[in-house]
C-alpha positions as CSV (number, residue, x, y, z in Angstrom):
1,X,11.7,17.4,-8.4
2,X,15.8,16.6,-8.5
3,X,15.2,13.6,-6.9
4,X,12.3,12.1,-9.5
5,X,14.7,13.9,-12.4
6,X,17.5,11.8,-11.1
7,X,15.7,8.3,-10.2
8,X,14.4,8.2,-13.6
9,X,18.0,9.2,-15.6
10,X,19.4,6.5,-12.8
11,X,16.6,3.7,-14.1
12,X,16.9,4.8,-17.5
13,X,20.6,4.3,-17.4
14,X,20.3,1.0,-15.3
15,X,17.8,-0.1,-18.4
16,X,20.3,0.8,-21.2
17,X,23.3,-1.0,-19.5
18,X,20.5,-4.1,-19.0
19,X,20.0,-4.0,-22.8
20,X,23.6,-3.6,-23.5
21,X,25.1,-6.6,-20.9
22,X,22.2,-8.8,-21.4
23,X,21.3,-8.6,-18.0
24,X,17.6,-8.0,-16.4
25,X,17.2,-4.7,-14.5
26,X,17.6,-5.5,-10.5
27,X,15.2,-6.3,-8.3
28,X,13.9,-4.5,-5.5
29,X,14.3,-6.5,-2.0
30,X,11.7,-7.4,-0.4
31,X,11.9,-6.8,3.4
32,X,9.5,-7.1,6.1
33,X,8.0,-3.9,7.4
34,X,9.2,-2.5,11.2
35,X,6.3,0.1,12.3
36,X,7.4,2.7,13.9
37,X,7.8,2.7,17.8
38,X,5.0,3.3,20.3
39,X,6.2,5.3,22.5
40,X,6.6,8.1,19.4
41,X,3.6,7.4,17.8
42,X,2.2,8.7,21.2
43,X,4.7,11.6,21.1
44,X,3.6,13.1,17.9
45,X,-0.4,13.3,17.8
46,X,-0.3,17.1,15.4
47,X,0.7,16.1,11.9
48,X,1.1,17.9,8.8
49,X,1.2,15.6,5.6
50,X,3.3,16.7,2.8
51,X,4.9,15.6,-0.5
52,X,8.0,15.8,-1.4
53,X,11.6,14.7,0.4
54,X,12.3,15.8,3.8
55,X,14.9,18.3,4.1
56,X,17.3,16.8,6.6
57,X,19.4,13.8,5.0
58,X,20.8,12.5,8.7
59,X,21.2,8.9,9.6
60,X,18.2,7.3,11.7
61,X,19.6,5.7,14.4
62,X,19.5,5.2,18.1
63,X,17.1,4.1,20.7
64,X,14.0,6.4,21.8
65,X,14.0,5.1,24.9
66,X,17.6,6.1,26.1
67,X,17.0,9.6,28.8
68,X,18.9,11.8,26.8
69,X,16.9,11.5,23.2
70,X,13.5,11.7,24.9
71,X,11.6,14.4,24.5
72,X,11.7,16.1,27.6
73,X,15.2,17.0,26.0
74,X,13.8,18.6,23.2
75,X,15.1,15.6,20.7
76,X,13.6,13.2,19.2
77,X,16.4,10.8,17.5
78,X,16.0,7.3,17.7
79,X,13.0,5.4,17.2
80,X,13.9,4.8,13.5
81,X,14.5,1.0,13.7
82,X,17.1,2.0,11.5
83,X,16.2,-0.4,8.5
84,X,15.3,0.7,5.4
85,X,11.5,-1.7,5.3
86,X,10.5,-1.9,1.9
87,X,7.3,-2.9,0.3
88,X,4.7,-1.1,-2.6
89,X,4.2,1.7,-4.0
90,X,3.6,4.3,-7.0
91,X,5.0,5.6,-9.8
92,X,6.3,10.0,-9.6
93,X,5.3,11.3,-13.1
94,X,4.6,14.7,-11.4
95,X,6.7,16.2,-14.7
96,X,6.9,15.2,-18.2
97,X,9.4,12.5,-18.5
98,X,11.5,13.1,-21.6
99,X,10.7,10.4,-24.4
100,X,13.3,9.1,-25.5
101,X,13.9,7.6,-21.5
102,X,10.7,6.0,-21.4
103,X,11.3,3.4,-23.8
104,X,14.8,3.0,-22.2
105,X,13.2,2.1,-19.0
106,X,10.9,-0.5,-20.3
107,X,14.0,-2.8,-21.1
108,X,15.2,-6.5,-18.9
109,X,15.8,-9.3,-20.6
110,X,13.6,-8.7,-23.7
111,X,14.9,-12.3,-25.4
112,X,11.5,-14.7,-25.6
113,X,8.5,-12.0,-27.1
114,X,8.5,-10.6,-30.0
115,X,9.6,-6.9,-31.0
116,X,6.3,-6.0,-32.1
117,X,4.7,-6.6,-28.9
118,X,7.7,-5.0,-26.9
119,X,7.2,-2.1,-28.9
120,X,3.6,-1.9,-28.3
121,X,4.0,-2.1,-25.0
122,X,6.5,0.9,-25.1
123,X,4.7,2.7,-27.1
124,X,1.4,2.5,-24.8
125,X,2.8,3.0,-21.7
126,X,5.2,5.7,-23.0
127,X,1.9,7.7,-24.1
128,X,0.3,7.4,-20.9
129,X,3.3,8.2,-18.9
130,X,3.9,11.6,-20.3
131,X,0.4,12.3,-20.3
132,X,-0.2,14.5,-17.5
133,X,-3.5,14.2,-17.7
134,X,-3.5,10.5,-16.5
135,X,-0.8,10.9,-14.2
136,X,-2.7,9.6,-11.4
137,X,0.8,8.4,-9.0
138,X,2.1,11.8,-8.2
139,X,3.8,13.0,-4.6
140,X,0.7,15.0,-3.8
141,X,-1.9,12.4,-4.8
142,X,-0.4,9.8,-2.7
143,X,0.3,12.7,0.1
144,X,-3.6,13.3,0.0
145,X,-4.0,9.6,0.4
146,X,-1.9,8.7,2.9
147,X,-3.8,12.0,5.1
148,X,-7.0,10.5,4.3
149,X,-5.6,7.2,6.2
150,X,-5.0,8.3,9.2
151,X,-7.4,11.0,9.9
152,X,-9.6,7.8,10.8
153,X,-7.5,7.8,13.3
154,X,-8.3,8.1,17.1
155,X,-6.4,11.0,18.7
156,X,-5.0,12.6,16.0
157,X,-4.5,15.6,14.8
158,X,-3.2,15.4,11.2
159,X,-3.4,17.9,7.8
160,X,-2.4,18.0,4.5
161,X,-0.7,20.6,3.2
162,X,1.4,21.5,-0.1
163,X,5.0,21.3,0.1
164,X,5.3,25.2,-0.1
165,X,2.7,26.2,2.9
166,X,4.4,26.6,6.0
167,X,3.7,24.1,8.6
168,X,2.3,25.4,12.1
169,X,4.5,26.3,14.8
170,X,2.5,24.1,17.3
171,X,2.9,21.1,14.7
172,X,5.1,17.8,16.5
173,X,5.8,16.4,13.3
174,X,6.0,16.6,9.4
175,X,5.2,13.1,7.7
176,X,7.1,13.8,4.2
177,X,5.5,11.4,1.3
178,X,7.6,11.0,-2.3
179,X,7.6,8.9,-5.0
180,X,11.6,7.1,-5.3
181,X,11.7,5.0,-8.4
182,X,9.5,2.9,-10.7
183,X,10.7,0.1,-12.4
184,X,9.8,-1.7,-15.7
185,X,11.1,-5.0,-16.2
186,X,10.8,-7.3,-19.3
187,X,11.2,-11.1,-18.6
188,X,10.5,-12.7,-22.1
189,X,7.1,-12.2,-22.8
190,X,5.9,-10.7,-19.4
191,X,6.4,-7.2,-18.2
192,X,6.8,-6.6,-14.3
193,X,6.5,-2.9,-13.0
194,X,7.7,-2.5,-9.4
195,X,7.3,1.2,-8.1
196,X,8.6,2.6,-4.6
197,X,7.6,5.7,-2.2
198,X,9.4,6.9,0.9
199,X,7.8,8.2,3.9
200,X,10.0,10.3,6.5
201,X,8.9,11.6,9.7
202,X,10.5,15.0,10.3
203,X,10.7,16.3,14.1
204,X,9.3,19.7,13.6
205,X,11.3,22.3,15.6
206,X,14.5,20.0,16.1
207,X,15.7,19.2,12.5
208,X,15.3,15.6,13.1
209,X,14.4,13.0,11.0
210,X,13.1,10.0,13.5
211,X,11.3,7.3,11.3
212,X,11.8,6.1,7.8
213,X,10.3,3.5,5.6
214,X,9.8,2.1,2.0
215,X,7.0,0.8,0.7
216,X,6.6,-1.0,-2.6
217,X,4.0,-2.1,-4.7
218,X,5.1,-4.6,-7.4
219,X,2.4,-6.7,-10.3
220,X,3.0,-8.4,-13.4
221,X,1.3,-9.3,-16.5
222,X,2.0,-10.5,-20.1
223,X,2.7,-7.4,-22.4
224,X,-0.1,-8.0,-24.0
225,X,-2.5,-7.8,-20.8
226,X,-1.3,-5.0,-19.4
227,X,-2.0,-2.9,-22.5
228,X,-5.5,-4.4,-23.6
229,X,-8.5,-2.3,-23.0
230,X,-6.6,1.3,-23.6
231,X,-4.1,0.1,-20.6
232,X,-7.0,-1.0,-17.8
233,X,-4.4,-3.0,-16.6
234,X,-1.8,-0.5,-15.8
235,X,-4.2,2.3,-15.0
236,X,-6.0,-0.6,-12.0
237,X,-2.2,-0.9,-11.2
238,X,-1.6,2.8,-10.7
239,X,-5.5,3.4,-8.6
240,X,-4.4,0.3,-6.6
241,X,-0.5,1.1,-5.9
242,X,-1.7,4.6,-4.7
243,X,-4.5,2.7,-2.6
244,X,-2.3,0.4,-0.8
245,X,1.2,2.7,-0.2
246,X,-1.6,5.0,1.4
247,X,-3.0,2.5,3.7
248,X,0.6,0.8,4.4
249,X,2.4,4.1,5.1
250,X,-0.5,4.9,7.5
251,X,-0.8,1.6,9.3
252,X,3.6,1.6,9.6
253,X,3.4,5.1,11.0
254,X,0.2,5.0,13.3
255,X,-1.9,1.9,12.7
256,X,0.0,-1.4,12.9
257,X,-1.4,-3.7,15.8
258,X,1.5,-6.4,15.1
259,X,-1.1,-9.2,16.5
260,X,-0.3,-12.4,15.2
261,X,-4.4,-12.9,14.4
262,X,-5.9,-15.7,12.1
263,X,-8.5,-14.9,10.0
264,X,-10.7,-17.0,7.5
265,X,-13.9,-16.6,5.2
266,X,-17.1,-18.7,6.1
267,X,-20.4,-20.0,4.4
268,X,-23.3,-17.8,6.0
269,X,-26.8,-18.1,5.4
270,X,-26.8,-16.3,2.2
271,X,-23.5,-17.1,1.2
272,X,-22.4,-20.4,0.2
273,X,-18.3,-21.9,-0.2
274,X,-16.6,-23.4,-2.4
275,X,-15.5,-27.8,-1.1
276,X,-12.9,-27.1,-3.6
277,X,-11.3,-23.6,-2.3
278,X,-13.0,-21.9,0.9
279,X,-12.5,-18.4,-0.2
280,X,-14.3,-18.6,-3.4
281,X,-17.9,-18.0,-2.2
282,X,-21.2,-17.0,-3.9
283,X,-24.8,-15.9,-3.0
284,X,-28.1,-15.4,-4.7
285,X,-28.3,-12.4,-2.9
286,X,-27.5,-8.8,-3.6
287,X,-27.3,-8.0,-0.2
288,X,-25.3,-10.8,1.4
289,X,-24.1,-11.7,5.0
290,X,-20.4,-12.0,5.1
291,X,-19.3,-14.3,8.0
292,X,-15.5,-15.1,9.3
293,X,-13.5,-16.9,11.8
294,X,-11.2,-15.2,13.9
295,X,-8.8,-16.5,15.9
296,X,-5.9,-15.3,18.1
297,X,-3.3,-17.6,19.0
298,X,-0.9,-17.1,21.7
299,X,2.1,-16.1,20.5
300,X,5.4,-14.6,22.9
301,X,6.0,-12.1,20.0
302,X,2.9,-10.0,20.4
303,X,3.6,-6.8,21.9
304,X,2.8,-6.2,26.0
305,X,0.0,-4.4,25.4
306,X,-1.5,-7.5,23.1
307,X,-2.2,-9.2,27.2
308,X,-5.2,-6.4,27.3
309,X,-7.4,-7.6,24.5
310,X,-11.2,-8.6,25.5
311,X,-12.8,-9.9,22.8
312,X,-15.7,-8.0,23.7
313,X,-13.5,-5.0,22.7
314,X,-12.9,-6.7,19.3
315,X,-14.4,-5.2,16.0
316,X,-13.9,-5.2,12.7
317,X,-14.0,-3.1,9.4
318,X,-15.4,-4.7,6.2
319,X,-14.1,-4.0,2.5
320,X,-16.1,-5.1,-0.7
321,X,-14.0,-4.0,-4.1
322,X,-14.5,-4.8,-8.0
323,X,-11.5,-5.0,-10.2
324,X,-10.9,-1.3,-10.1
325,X,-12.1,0.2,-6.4
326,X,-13.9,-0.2,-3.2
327,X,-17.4,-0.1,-3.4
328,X,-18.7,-0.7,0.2
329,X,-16.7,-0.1,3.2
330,X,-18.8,-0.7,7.2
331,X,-16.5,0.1,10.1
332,X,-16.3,-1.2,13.5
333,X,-18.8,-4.0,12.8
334,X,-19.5,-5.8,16.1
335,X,-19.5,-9.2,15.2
336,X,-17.8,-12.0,13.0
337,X,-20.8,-11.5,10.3
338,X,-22.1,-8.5,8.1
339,X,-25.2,-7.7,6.0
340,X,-24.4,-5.5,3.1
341,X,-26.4,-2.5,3.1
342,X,-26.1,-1.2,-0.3
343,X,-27.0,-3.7,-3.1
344,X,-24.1,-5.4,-5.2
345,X,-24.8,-6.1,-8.7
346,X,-25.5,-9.0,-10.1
347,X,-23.4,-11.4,-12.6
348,X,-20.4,-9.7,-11.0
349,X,-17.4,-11.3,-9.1
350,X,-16.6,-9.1,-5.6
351,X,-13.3,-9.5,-3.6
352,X,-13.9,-8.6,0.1
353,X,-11.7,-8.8,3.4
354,X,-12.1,-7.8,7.3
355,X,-9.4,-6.5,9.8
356,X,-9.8,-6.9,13.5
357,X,-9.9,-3.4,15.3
358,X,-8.4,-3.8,18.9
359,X,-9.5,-1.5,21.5
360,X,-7.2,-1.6,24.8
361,X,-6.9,1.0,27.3
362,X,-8.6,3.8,25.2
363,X,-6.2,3.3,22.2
364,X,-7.5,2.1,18.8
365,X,-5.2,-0.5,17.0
366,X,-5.8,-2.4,13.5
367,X,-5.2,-5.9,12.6
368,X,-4.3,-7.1,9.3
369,X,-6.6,-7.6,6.1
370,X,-7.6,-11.2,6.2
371,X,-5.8,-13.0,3.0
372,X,-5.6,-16.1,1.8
373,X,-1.9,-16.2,2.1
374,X,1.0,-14.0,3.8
375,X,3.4,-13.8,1.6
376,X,3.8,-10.2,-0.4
377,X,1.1,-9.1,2.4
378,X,-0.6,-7.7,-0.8
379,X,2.2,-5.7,-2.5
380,X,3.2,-8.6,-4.6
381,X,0.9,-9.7,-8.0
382,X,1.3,-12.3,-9.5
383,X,-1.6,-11.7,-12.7
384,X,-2.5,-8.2,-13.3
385,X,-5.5,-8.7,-15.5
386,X,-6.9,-10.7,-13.2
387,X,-6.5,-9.0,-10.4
388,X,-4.3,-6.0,-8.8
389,X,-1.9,-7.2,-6.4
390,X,-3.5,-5.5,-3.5
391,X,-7.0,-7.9,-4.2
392,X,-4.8,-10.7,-5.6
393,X,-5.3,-13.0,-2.4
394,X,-9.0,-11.3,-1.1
395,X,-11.9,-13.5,-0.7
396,X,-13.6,-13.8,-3.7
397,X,-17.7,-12.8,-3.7
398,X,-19.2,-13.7,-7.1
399,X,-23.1,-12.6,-7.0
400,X,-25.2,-15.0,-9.3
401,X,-26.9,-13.8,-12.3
402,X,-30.6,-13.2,-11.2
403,X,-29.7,-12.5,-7.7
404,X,-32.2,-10.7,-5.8
């Protein structure tokens, strides 16, 4: 826990010299994610999940592919990619945060609201953040989640296990999962929370770390939004942070197709479009058919094994979520359209997307979620309360009142 007692003093601090300079708290970068190499990901099928920091603090570096780091040496080195990706994630509050930092944290450029709703704002988020109770982004939680990723997984072998049970002797690797920073920023009357979580896999047996990434989830709102409704806003934020660094660490580490794919919603027989915007559709059915275009372009910077793709090896998985969760999920559908099987509700807006699943030469590969746009690739928000980042640019599914 030295690392989450010292990322919060460090933010804390970094808020109290915002306050005092008159300067906003700094921004995260941004960078585009590198998955990590195939030739490890094929290496290291036995996994053990677990929270917390790996134990080795060693530069990442060199090139997997040179004879004298591959494994027949006994060393794993390279295959890092040696950047530092960064995109979404949660929030450690694994321990009670003292009190009189919270409120130091939630500082920026405050000029533009008013004190009383700053202070509201403190004072609610300050109450759910030392409420253990609610604590919902801790290491282990988002350990758990990140397991329950990639043991969908074809041909592996992956567990979860606390940070103080000893990992198998027979285990290839050690996937370490912790919370970095979170990051409260007030810009006059808006309130933007940007929370980070490091994944590190550990060489188990060689005291090697060979991949590294950051992943960040980051969603804003007015003050007063993300504290209506006893804090729904930041409490969809924390469900959906942990959600998507799950999913991202997973696909970076064993998932990632890196297909340059293009996919679109379309009207169906049940489910009409929108002339206006084609991703804002609606049916008259509680059980609609979903339909999509898919399309996949040539493009020189698709990996060598991209040449293998037959469409008839080309399936998909479907995702239907409200506001707060997924409520229907169909994997490896066989065809660009869907029947839900288990009713939706009516009077109720739905935001659903489909990833191409890619089966070449045995192995199992996943495109990305179909969005309306690219940019963010779902860790950015732009409206809390209207929806969490990770949904932001989903297809939208509203079900008409008296829908059958």
């Amino acid at each position: 826990m030295n690392l989450l007692r010292t990322s919060i003093a460090t933010v804390a601090a970094l808020a109290a010299s915002s306050v005092a300079s008159g300067q906003a708290l700094p921004t995260p970068e941004f960078r585009p994610a590198e998955p990590m190499d195939d030739g490890l990901r094929d290496s290291l099928r036995k996994v053990v999940v677990k929270p917390g920091d790996s134990p080795t603090n060693e530069e990442i570096g060199g090139d997997y592919d040179q004879e004298t780091l591959g494994l027949d040496g006994g060393i794993v080195y390279g295959a890092g990619m040696g950047s530092m990706s960064t995109q979404a994630g949660p929030v450690n509050v694994s321990i009670p945060i003292p009190m009189l930092q919270i409120p130091a944290m939630i500082a920026g450029g405050i000029a533009g609201a008013t004190q009383e709703e700053i202070q509201e704002f403190r004072d609610a988020l300050t109450e759910d953040l030392a409420d253990a109770s609610s604590q919902q982004i801790i290491d282990d939680k988002i350990a758990s989640d990140v397991y329950s990723e990639i043991r969908t997984m074809p041909k592996l072998d992956p567990q979860v296990f606390a940070r103080e049970t000893a990992v198998p002797e027979d285990a290839d690797a050690i996937l370490y999962v912790s919370v970095e920073q979170l990051l409260i920023d007030v810009e006059e009357d808006e309130a933007i929370i940007t929370a980070s979580v490091n994944a590190t896999m550990h060489r188990h047996g060689y005291d090697k770390d060979v991949y590294e990434t950051t992943v960040e989830y980051q969603d804003r709102d007015t003050l007063r939004n993300w504290t209506e409704d006893d804090n729904a806003a930041w409490r969809n934020y924390a469900n959906f942070a942990r959600h998507y660094v799950g999913r991202e660490i997973a696909d970076r580490v064993y998932g990632s197709a890196g297909v340059a794919e293009s996919l679109r919603p379309v009207k169906s027989k049940t489910v009409s479009v929108s002339k206006r915007d084609p991703w804002e559709g609606s049916s008259k059915k509680l059980s609609p058919t979903l339909a999509w275009e898919f399309e996949l372009p040539a493009d020189d910077g698709n990996p060598a094994w991209a040449t293998g793709i037959d469409e008839s090896n080309i399936y998909y998985d479907v995702e239907i979520y409200d506001l707060q969760r997924p409520v229907y999920r169909a994997r490896q559908v066989p065809d660009t359209s869907h029947t839900v099987s288990a009713p939706l509700k009516a009077c109720q807006t739905y935001r659903w997307s489909v990833r191409p699943v890619y089966i070449v030469g045995g192995e199992t590969r996943y495109g990305a979620w179909m969005r309306s746009g690219t940019e963010g690739n779902g860790n950015i928000g732009r409206k809390a309360s209207e929806a969490p980042a990770y949904l932001y640019d989903f297809a939208e599914l509203e079900i008409k009142c008296g829908s059958k």
